[in-house]
CHARMM internal coordinates of N, CA and C (Angstrom, degrees):
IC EDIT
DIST 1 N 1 CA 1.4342
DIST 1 CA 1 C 1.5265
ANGL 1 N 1 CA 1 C 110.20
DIST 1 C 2 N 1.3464
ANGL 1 CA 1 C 2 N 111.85
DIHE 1 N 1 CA 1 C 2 N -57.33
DIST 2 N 2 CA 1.5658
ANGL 1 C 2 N 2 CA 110.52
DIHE 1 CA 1 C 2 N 2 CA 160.03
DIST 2 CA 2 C 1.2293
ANGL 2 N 2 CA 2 C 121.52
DIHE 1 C 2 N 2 CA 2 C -13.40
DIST 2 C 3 N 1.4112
ANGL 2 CA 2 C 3 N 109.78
DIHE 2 N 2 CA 2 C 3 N -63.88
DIST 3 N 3 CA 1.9146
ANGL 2 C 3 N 3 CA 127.00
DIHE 2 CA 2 C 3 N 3 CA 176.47
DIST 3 CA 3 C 0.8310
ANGL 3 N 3 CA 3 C 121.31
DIHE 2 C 3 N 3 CA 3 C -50.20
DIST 3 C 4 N 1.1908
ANGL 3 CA 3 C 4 N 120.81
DIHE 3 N 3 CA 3 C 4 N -7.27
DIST 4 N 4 CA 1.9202
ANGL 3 C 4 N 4 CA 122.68
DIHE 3 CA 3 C 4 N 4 CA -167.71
DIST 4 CA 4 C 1.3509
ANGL 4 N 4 CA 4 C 108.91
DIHE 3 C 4 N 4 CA 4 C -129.85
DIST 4 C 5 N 1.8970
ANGL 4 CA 4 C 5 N 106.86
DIHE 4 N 4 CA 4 C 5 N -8.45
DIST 5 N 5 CA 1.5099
ANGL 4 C 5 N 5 CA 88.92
DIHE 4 CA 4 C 5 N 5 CA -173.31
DIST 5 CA 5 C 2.3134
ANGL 5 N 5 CA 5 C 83.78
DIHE 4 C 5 N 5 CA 5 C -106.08
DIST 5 C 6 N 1.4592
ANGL 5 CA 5 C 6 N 113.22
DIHE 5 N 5 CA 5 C 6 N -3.40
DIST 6 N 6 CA 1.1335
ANGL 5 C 6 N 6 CA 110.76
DIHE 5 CA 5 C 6 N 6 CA 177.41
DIST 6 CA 6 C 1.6938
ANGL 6 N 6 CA 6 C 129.23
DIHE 5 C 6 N 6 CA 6 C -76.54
DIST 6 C 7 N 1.8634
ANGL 6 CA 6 C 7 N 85.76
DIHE 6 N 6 CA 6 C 7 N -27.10
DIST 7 N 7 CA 1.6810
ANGL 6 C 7 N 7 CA 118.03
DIHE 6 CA 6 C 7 N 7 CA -172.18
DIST 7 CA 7 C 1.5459
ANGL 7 N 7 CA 7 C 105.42
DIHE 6 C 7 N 7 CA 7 C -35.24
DIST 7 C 8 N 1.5362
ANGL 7 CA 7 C 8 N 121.09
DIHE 7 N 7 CA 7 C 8 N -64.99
DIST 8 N 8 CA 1.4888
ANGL 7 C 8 N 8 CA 118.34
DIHE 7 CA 7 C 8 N 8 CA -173.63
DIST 8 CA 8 C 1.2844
ANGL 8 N 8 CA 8 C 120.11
DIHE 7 C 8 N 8 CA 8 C -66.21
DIST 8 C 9 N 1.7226
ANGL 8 CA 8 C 9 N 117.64
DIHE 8 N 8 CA 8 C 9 N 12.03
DIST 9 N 9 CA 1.7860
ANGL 8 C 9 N 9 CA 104.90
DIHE 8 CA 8 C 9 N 9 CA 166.87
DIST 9 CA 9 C 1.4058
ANGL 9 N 9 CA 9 C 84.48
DIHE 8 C 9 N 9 CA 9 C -136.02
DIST 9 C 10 N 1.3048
ANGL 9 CA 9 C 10 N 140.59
DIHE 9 N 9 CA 9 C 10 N -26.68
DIST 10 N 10 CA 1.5044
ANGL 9 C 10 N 10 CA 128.97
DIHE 9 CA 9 C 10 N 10 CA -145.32
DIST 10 CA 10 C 1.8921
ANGL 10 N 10 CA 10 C 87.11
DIHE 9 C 10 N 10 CA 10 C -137.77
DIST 10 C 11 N 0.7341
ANGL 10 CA 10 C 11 N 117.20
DIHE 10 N 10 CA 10 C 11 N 95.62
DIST 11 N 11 CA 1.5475
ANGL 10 C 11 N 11 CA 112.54
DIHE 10 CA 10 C 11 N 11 CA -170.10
DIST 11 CA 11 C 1.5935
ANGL 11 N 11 CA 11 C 105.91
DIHE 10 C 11 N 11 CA 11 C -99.36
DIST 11 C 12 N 1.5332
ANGL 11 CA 11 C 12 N 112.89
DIHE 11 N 11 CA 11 C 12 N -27.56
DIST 12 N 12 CA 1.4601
ANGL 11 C 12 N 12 CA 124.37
DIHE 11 CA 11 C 12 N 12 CA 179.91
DIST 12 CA 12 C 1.3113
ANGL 12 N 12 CA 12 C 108.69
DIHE 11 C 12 N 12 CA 12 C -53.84
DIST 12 C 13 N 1.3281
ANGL 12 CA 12 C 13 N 122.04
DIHE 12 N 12 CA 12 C 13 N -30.67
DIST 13 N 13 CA 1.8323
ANGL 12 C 13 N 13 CA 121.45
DIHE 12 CA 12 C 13 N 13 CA 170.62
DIST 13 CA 13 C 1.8516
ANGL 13 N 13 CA 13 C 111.83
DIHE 12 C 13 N 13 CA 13 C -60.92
DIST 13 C 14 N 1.2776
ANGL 13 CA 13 C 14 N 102.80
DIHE 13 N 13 CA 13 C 14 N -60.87
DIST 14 N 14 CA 1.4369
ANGL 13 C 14 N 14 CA 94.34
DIHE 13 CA 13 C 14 N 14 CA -174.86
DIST 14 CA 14 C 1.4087
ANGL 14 N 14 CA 14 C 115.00
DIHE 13 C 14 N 14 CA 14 C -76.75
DIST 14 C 15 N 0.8918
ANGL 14 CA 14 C 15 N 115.85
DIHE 14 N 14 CA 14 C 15 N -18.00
DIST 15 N 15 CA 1.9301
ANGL 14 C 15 N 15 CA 113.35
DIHE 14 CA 14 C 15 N 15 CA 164.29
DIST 15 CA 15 C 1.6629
ANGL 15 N 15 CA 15 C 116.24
DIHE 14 C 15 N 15 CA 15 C -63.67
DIST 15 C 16 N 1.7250
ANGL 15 CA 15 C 16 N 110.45
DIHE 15 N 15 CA 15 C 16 N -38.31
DIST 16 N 16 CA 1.1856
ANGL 15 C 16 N 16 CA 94.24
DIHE 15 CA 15 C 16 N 16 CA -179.56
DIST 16 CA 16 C 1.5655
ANGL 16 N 16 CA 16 C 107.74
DIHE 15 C 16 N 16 CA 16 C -93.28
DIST 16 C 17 N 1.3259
ANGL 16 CA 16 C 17 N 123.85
DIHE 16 N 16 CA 16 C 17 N -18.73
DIST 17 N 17 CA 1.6609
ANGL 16 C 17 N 17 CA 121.52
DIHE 16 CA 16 C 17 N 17 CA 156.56
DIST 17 CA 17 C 1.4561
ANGL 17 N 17 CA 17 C 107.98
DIHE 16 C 17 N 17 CA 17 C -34.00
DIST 17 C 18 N 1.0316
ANGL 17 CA 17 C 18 N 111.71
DIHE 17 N 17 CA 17 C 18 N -63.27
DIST 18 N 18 CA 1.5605
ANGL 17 C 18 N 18 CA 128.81
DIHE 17 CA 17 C 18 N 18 CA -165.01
DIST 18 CA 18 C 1.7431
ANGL 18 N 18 CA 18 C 107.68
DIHE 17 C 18 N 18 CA 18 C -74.44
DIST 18 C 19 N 0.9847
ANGL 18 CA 18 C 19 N 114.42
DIHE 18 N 18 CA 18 C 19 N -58.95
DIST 19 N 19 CA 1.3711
ANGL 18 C 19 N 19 CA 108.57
DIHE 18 CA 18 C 19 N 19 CA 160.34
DIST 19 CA 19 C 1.4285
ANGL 19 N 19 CA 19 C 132.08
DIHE 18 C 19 N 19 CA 19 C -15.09
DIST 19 C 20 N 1.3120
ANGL 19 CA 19 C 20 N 122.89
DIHE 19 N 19 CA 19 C 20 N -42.84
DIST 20 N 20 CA 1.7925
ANGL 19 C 20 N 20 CA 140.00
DIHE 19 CA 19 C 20 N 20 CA -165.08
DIST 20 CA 20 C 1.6123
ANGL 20 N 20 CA 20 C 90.27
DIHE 19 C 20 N 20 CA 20 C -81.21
DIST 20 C 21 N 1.3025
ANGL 20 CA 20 C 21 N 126.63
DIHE 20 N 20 CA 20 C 21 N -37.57
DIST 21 N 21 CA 1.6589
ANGL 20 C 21 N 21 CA 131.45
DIHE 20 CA 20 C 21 N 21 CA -133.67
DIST 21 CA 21 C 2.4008
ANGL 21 N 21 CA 21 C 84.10
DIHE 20 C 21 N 21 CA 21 C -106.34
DIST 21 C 22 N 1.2204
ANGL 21 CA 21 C 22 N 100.88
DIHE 21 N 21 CA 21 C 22 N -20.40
DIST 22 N 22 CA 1.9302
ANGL 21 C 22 N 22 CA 109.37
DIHE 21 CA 21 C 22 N 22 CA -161.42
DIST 22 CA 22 C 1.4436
ANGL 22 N 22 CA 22 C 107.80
DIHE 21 C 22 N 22 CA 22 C -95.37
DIST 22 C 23 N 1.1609
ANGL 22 CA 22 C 23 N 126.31
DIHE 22 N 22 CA 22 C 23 N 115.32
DIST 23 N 23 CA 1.3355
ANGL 22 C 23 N 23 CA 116.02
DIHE 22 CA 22 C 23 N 23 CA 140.72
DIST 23 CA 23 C 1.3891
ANGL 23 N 23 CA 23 C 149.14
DIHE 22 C 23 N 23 CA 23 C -87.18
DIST 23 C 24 N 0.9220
ANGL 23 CA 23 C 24 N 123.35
DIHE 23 N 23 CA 23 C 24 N 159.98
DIST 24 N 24 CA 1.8176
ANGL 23 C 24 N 24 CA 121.57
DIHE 23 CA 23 C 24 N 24 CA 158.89
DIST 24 CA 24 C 1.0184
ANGL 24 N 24 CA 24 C 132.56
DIHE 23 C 24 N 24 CA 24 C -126.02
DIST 24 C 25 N 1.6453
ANGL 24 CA 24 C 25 N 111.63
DIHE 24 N 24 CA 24 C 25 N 52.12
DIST 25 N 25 CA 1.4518
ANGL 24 C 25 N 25 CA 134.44
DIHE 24 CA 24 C 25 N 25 CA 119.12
DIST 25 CA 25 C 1.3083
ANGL 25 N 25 CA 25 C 136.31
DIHE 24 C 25 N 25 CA 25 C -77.95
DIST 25 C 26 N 1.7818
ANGL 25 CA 25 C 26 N 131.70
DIHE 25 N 25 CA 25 C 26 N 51.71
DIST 26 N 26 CA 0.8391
ANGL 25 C 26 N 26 CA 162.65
DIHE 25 CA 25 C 26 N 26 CA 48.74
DIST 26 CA 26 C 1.5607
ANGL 26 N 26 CA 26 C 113.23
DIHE 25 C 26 N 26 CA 26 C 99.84
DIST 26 C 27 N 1.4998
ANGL 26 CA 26 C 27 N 110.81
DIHE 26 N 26 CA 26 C 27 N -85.50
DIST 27 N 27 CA 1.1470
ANGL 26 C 27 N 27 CA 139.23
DIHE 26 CA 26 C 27 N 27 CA 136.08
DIST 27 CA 27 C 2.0357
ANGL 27 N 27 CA 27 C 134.52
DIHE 26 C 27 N 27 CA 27 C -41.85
DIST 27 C 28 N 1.1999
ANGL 27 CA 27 C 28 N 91.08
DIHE 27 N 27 CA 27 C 28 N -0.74
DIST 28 N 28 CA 1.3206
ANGL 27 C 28 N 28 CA 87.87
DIHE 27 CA 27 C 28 N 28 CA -158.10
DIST 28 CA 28 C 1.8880
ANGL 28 N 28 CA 28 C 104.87
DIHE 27 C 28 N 28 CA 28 C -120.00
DIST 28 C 29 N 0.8767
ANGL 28 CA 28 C 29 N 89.50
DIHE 28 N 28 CA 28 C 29 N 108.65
DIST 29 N 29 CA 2.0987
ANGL 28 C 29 N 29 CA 118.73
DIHE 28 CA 28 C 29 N 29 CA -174.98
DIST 29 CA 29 C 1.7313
ANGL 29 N 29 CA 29 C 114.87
DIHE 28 C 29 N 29 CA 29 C -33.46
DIST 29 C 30 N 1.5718
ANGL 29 CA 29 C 30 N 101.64
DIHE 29 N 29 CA 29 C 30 N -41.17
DIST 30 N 30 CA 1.4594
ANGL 29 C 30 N 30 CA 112.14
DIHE 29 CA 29 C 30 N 30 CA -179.80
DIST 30 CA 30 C 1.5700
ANGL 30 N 30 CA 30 C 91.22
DIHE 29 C 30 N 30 CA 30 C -68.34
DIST 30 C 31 N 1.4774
ANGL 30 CA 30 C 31 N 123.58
DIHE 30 N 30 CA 30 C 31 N -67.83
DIST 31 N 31 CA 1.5940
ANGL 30 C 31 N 31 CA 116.82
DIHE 30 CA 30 C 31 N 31 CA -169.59
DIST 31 CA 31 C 1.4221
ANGL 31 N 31 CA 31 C 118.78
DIHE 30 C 31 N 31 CA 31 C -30.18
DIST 31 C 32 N 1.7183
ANGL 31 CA 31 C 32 N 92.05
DIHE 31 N 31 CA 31 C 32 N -64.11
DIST 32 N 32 CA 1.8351
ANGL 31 C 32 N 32 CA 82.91
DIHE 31 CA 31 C 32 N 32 CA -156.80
DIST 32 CA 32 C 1.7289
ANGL 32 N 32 CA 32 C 98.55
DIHE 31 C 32 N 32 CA 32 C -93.72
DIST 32 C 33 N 1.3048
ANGL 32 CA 32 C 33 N 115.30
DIHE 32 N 32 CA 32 C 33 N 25.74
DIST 33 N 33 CA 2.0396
ANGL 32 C 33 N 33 CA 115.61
DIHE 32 CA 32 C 33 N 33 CA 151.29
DIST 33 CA 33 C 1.8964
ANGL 33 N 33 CA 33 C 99.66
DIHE 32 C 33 N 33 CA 33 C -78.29
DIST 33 C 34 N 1.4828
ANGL 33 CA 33 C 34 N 96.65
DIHE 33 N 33 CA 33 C 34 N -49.95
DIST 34 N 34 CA 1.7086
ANGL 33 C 34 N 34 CA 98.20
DIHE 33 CA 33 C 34 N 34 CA -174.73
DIST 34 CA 34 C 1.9284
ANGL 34 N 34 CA 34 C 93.76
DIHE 33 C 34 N 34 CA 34 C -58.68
DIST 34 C 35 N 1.0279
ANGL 34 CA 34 C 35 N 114.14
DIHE 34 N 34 CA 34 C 35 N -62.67
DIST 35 N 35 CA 1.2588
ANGL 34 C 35 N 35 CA 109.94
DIHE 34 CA 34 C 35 N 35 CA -161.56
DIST 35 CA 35 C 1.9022
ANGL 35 N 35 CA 35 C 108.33
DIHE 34 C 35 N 35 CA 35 C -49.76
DIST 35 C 36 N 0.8381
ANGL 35 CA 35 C 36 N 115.53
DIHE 35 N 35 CA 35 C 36 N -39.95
DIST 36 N 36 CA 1.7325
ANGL 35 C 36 N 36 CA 123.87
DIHE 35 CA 35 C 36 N 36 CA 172.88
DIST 36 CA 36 C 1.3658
ANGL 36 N 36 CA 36 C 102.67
DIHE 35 C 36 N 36 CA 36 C -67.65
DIST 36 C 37 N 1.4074
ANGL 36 CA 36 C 37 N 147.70
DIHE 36 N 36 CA 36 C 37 N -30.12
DIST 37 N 37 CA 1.0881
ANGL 36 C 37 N 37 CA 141.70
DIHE 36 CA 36 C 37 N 37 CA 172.11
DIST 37 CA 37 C 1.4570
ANGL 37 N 37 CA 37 C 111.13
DIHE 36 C 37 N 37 CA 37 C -74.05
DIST 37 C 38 N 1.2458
ANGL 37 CA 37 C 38 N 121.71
DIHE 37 N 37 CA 37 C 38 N -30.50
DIST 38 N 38 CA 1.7646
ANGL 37 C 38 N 38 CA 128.46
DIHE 37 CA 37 C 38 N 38 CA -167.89
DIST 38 CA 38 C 1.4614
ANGL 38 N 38 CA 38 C 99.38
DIHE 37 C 38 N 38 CA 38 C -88.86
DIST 38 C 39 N 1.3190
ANGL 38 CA 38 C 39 N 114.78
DIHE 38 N 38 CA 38 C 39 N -22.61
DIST 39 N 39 CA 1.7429
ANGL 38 C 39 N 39 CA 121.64
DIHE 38 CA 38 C 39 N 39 CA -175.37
DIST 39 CA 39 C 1.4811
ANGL 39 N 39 CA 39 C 89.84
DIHE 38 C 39 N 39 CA 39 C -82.71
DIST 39 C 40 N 1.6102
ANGL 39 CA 39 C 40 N 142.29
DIHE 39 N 39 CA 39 C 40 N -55.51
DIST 40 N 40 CA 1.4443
ANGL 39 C 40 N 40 CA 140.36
DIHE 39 CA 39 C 40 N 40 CA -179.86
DIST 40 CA 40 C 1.2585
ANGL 40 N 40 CA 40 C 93.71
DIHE 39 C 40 N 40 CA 40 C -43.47
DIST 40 C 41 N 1.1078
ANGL 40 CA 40 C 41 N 122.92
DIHE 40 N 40 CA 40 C 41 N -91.69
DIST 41 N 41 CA 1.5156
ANGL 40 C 41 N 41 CA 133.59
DIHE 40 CA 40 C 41 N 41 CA 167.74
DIST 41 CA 41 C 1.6177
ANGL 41 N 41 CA 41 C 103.82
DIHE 40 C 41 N 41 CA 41 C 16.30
DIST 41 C 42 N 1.3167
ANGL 41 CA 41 C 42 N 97.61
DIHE 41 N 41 CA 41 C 42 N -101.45
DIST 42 N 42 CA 1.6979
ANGL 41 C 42 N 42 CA 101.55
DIHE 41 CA 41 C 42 N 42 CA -170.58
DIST 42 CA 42 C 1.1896
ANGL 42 N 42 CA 42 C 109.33
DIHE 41 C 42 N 42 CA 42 C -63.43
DIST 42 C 43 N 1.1305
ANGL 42 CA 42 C 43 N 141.54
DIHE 42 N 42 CA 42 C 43 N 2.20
DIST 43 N 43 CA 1.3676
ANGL 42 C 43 N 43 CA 124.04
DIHE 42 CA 42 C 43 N 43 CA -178.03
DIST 43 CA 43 C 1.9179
ANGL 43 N 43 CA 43 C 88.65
DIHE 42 C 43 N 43 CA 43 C -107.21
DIST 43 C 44 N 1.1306
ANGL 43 CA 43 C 44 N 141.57
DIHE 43 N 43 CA 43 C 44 N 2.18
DIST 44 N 44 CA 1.3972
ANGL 43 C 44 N 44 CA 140.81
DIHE 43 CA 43 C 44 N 44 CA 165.01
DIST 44 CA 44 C 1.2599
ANGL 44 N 44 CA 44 C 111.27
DIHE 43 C 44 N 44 CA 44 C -71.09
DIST 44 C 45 N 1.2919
ANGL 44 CA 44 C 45 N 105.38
DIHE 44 N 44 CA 44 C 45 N -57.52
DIST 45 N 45 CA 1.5447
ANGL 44 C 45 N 45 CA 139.42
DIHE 44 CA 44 C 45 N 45 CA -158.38
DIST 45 CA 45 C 1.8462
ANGL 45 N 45 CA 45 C 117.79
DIHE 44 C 45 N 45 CA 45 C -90.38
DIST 45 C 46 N 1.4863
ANGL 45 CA 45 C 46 N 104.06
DIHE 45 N 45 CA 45 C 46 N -6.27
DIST 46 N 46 CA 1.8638
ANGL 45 C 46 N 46 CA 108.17
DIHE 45 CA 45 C 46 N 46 CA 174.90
DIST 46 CA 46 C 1.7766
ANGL 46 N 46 CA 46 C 100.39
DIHE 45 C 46 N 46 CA 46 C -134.22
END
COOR INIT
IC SEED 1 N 1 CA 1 C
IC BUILD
């Protein structure tokens, strides 16, 4: 929460928060199948 209320002067916090959680495999078929499975997922499960 910090990160977001720092974002509009200090933006280097929530980029590197966010950074750990991002990839850039992008392009790549296995990711966004996992990523469509983790979206089923929580939308089962909340």
């Amino acid at each position: 929460m910090n990160a977001m209320m720092q974002s509009p002067t200090k933006s280097s916090v929530l980029k590197t928060l966010l950074g750990k959680a991002l990839t850039t495999k992008i392009n790549d078929r296995e990711m966004f199948m996992k990523g469509i499975d983790y979206s089923y997922y929580y939308e089962e499960n909340n």
